[in-house]
C-alpha positions in Angstrom: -21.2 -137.8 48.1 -18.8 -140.1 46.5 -15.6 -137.5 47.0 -16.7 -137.4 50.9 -16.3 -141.1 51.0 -13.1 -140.9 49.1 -11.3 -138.4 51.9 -12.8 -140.0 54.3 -11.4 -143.4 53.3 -8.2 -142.3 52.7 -8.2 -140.3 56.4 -9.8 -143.2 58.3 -7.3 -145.5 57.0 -4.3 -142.9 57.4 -5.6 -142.6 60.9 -5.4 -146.2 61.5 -2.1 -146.6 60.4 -0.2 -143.8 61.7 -1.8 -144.5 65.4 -0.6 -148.1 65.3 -4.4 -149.2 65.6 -4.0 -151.9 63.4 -1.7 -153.4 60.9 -1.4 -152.1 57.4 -2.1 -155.3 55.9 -5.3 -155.1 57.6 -5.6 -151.1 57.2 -5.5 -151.6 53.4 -8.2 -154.5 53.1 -11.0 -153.7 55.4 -11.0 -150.3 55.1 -11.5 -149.7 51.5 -14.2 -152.6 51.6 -16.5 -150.5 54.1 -16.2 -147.5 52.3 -16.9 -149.3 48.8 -19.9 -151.1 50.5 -20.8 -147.5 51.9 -20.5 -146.1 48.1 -23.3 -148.4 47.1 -20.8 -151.6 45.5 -21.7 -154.7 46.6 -21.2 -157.6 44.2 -18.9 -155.3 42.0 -16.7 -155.2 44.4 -15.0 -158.8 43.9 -14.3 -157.7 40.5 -12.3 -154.3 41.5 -10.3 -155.8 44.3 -9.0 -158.6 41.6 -8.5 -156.1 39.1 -6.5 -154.4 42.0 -4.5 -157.7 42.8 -3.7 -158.2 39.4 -2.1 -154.8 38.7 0.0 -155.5 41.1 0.9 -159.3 40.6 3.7 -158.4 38.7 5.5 -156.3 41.4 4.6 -158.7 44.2 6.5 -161.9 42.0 9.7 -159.3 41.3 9.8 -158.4 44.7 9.7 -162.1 46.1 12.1 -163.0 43.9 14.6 -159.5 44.7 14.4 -160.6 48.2 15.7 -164.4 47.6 18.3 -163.4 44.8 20.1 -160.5 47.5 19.4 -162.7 50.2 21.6 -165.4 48.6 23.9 -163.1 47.7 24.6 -162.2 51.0 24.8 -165.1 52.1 27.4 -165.8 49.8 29.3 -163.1 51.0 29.2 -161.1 47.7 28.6 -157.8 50.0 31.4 -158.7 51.9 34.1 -156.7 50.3 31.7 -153.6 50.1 31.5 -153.8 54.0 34.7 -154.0 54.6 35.3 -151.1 52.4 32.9 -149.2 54.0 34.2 -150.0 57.2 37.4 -148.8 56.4 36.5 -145.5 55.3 33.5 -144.7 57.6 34.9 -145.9 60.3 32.8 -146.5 64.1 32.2 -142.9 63.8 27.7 -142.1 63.9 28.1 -139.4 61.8 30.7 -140.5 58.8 28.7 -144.1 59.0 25.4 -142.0 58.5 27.1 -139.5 55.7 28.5 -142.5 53.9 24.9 -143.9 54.2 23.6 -141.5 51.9 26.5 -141.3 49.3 26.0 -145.0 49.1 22.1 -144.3 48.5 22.9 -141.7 45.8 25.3 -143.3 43.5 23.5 -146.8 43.8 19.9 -145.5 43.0 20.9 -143.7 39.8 19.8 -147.0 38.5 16.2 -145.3 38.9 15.0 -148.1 40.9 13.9 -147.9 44.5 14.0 -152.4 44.9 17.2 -152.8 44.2 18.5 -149.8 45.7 17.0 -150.5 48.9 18.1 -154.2 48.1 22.0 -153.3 48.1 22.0 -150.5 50.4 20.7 -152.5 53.2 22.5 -155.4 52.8 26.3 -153.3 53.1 24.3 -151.1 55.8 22.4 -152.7 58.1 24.7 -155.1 59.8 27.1 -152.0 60.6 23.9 -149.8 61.9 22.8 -152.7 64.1 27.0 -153.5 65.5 27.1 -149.6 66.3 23.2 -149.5 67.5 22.2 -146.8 65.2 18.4 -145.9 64.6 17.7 -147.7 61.9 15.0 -145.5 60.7 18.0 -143.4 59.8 18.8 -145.5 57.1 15.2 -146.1 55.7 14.6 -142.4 55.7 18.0 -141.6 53.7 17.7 -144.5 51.4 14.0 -142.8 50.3 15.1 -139.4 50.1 17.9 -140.6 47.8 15.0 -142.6 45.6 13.5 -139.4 45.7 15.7 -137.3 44.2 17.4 -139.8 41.0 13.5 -140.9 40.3 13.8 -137.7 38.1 15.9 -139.4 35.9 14.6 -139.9 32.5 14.7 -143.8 33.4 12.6 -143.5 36.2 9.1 -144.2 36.6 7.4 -140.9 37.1 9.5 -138.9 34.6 8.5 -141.6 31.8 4.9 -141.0 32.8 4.9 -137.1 32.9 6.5 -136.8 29.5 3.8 -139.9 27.9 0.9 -138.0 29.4 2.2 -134.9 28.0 3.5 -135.7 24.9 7.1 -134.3 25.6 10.8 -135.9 25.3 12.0 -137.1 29.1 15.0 -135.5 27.8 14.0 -131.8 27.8 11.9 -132.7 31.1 15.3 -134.0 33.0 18.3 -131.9 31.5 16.9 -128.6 33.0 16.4 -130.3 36.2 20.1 -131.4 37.1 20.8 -128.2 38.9 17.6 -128.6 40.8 18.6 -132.4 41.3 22.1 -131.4 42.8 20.5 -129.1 45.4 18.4 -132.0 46.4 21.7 -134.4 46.8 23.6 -131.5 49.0 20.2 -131.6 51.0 20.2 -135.4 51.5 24.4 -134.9 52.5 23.1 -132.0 55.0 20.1 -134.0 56.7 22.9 -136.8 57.2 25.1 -134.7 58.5 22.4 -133.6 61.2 21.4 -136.8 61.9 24.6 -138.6 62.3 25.3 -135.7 65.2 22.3 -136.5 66.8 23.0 -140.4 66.9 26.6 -139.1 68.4 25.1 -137.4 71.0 22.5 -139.9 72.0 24.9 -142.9 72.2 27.6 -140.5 73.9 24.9 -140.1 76.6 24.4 -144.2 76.5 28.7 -144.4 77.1 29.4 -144.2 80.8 32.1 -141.8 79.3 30.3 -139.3 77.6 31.7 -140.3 74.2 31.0 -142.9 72.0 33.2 -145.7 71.6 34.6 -146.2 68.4 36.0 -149.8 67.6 39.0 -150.9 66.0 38.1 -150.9 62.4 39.7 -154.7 62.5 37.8 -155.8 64.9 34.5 -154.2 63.0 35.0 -156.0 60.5 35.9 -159.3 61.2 32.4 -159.0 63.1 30.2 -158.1 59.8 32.8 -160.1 57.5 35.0 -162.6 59.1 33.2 -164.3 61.0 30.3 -164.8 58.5 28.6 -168.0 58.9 29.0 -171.3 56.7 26.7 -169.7 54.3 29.5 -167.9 53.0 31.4 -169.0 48.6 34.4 -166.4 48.9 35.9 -168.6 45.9 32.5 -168.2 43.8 32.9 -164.1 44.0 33.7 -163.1 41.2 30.9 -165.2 39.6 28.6 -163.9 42.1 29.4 -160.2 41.5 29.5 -160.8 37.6 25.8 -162.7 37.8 24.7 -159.5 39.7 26.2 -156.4 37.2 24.5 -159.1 34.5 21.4 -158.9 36.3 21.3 -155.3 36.6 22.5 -154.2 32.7 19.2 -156.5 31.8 17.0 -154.6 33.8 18.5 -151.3 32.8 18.3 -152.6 29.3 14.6 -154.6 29.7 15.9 -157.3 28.1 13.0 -159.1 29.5 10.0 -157.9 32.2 11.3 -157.5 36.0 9.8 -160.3 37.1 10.9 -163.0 34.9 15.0 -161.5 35.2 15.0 -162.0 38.8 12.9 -165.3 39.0 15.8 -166.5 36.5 19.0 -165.0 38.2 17.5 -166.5 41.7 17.6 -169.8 39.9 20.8 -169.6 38.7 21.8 -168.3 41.7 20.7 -171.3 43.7 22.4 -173.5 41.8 26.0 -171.9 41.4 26.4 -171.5 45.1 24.1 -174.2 46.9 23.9 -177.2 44.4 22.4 -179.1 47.1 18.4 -179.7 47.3 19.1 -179.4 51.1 21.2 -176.1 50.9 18.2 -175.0 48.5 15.5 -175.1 50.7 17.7 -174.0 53.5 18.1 -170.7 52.0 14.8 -170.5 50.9 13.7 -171.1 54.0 15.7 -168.7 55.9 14.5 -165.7 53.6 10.8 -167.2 53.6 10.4 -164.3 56.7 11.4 -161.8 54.5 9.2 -162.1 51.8 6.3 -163.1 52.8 5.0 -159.8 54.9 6.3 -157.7 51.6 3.9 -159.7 48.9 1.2 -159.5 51.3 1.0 -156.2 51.7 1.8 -155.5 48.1 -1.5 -157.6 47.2 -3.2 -155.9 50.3 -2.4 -152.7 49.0 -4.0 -154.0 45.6 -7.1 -154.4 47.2 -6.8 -150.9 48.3 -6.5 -149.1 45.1 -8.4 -151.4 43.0 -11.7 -150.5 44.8 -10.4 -146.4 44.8 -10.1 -146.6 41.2 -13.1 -149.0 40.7 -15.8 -147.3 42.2 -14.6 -144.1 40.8 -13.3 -141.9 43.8 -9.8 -141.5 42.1 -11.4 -139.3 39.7 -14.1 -137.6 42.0 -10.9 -136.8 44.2 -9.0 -135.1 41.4 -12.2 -133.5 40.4 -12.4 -131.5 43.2 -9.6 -130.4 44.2 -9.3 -128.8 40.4 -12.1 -127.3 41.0 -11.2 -125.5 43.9 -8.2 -123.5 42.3 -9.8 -119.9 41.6 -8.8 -118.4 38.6 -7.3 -116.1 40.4 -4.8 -118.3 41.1 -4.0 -119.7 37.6 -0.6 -117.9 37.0 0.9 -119.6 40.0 -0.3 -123.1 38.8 3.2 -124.2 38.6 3.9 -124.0 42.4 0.7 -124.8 43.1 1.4 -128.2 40.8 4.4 -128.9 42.3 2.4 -128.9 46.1 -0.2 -130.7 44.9 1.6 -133.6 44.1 2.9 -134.0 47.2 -0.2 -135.4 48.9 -1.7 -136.6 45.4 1.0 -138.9 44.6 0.9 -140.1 48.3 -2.6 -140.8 48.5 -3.1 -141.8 44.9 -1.1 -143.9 42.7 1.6 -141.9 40.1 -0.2 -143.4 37.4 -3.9 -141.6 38.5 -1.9 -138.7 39.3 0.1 -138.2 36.3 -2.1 -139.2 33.2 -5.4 -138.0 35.3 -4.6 -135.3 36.8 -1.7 -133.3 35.1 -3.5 -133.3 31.8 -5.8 -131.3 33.5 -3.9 -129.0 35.5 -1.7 -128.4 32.5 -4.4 -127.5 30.0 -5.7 -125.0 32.4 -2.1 -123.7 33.1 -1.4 -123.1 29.2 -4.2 -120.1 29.4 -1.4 -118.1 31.8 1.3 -118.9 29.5 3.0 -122.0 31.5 4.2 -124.4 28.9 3.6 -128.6 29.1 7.5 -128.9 30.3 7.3 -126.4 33.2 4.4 -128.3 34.3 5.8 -131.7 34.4 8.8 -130.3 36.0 6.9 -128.8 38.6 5.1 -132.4 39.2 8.1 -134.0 40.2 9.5 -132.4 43.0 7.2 -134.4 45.4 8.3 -138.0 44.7 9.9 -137.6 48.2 6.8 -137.8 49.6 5.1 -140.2 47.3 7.7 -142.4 47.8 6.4 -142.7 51.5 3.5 -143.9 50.3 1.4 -147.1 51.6 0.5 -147.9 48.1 4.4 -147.6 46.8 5.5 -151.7 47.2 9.5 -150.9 47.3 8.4 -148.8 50.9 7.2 -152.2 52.5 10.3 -153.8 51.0 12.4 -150.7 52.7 10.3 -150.9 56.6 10.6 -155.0 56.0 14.5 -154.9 55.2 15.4 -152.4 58.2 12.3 -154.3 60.4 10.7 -151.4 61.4 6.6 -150.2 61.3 5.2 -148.3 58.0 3.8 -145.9 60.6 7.6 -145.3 62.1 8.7 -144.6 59.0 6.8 -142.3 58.2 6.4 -140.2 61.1 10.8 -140.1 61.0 11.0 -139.2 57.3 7.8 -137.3 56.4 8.9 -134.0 57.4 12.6 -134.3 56.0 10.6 -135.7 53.0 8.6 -132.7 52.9 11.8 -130.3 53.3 13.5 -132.2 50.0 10.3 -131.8 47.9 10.4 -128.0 48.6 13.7 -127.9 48.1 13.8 -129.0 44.6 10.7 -126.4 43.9 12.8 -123.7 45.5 15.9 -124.9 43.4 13.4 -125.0 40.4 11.8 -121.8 40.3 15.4 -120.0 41.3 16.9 -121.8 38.2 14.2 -120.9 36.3 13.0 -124.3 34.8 10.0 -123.6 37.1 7.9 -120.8 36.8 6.6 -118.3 40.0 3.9 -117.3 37.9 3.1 -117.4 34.4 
């Protein structure tokens, strides 16, 4: 009964979302409350939604606080200089501004962080997608797939969980997959490249001409540089720029928790370039818009997984599905891992998935002769999709930062999210870090 209520839950409120009934914010509240009042919790139910809330405090403060520090960063014009650089190279052409969209995404996010990648990526991109009237889902799409891809590395989140919850070095979990990695990279280059033609065609067929209208790369970018507003410290930098690597060696580093590093750079931040208590809420206020529909959902989506988890239906979920795999097809338990994850991790979170789940599918793999590190290798060639995810924060920080719907989003990118996933299976099994069958 209770595994019923957890599909059903998770297709109701899939159902809700993706057909633009309601809001997510209000998707990921009411929904999981009817089900857990269906599931018998009443008065326990208080308790599970805090729990959830306070899980995800910490990611909902770091995010705020992300938001205001970039923000004020570009307002100071830091970005600036990156534009213009970009501008240069790329051009007014659709498809080179697309294709440098993506190299951008995959050297930034090596950092293993999907915030701050997002963060930087959008504040060089955007203003040149929205002078040039690209689709911005474009961008949101690329800057995921890229996420997608360097989350393998040992510093990122669901590489660090695999190898803790199967008591293996991230080391000999990531080396093997660099080749696998590199596939996925030429895939992102290719789906750019595709896209970008299709954003030429469609705004040729918008030109009275037939062609689209490239502008003079001067006159490009003294309309996303020059003629910044009074916002703008050009003499403050080179302060700026060294505050930000500062900012980003700590987190690298975790010198201190997220949270606490950004809440401290905003501050300093604040007062370097805008000593004023005027200027201060001024900039506060203007970035108030795009913070507060990101924390909201974060703590929304807190409600949402503290009751799955709570009332137990992460579990019966994972349950079942196990169960279903016939021994017959044990020696292929690699693959069958590796598409697994791909709507576990999406409608779970990585943590259920990867230290309640894997264990699990592992210890029944090792009868056939897979080994622990094939297993977790095989596990992460869906973050793709996870990372599309309405119970991932940084994807509401992505849809908020390009200001388009979670449901868009997904419907764009979940098929070219899909395509990468297999892609680094396909990659995996040919290099022979993943096994066909055991």
């Amino acid at each position: 009964m209770l595994t019923l209520l957890a599909f059903a839950m998770v297709a109701t409120f899939m159902t809700l979302i993706m057909t633009g009934r309601v809001s997510a914010l209000v998707a990921l509240i009411l929904t999981p409350v009817v089900f857990g009042l269906l599931a018998g919790h009443g008065a326990d139910l208080g308790p599970m939604m805090l729990e959830g809330v306070k899980a995800l405090a910490p990611t909902g403060v770091m995010l705020a606080f992300a938001i205001l520090f970039f923000g004020l960063m570009t307002d100071a014009g830091l970005f600036d200089p990156l534009v213009a650089s970009i501008v240069r190279i790329v051009g007014g052409d659709p498809v080179r501004i697309v294709l440098g969209s993506a190299v951008l995404a995959l050297v930034v996010s090596m950092d293993g962080d999907g915030s701050t990648t997002y963060l930087i990526c959008c504040a060089a991109m955007i203003p040149l997608y929205r002078r040039m009237g690209l689709n911005p889902l474009i961008l949101a799409c690329l800057l995921m797939l890229a996420c997608g891809v360097t989350n393998i590395t040992p510093w990122g989140g669901p590489t660090a969980r695999a190898a803790s919850a199967l008591h293996l070095d991230a080391a000999d979990i990531f080396v093997p997959m660099i080749p696998s990695m590199l596939a996925g990279m030429a895939f992102i280059l290719l789906t750019a490249w595709i896209l970008g033609r299709g954003e030429r065609r469609r705004l040729g067929a918008l030109s009275s001409t037939g062609q689209v209208r490239e502008p003079d790369p001067d006159d490009l970018m003294r309309d996303l540089v020059d003629d910044n507003d009074r916002t703008e410290r050009p003499k403050l930098i080179l302060l700026n720029l060294a505050l930000t690597l500062c900012l980003l060696v700590a987190l690298v580093m975790g010198v201190l928790p997220l949270p606490v590093l950004f809440m401290i750079a905003t501050a300093i931040a604040l007062v370097l370039n805008y000593p004023s208590l005027a200027a201060q809420k001024a900039r506060i206020a203007a970035h108030a818009p795009n913070i507060l529909p990101v924390i909201s959902l974060i703590f929304a989506a807190g409600i949402f997984t503290g009751i799955l988890n709570g009332t137990g239906m992460t579990q019966a979920m994972a349950g079942s599905v196990t169960n279903l795999i016939p021994p017959t097809l044990g020696p292929y338990l690699a693959p069958i891992t590796a598409l697994l994850a791909m709507p576990f991790t999406f409608f779970i979170s990585n943590d259920a998935f990867y230290f309640g789940i894997l264990p699990i599918l592992t210890q029944a793999a090792g009868a056939y002769g897979i080994t622990p590190v094939e297993m977790a290798r095989a596990s992460l060639t869906g973050q793709a999709v996870h990372l599309l995810s309405p119970l991932v924060p940084s994807t509401y920080l992505l849809v908020g930062l390009v200001r388009v719907e979670l449901a868009q989003h997904q419907r764009f990118t979940l098929a070219w999210a899909i395509a990468l996933s297999l892609v680094l299976l396909v990659a995996g099994i040919l290099t022979g870090i993943i096994p066909l069958t055991g």
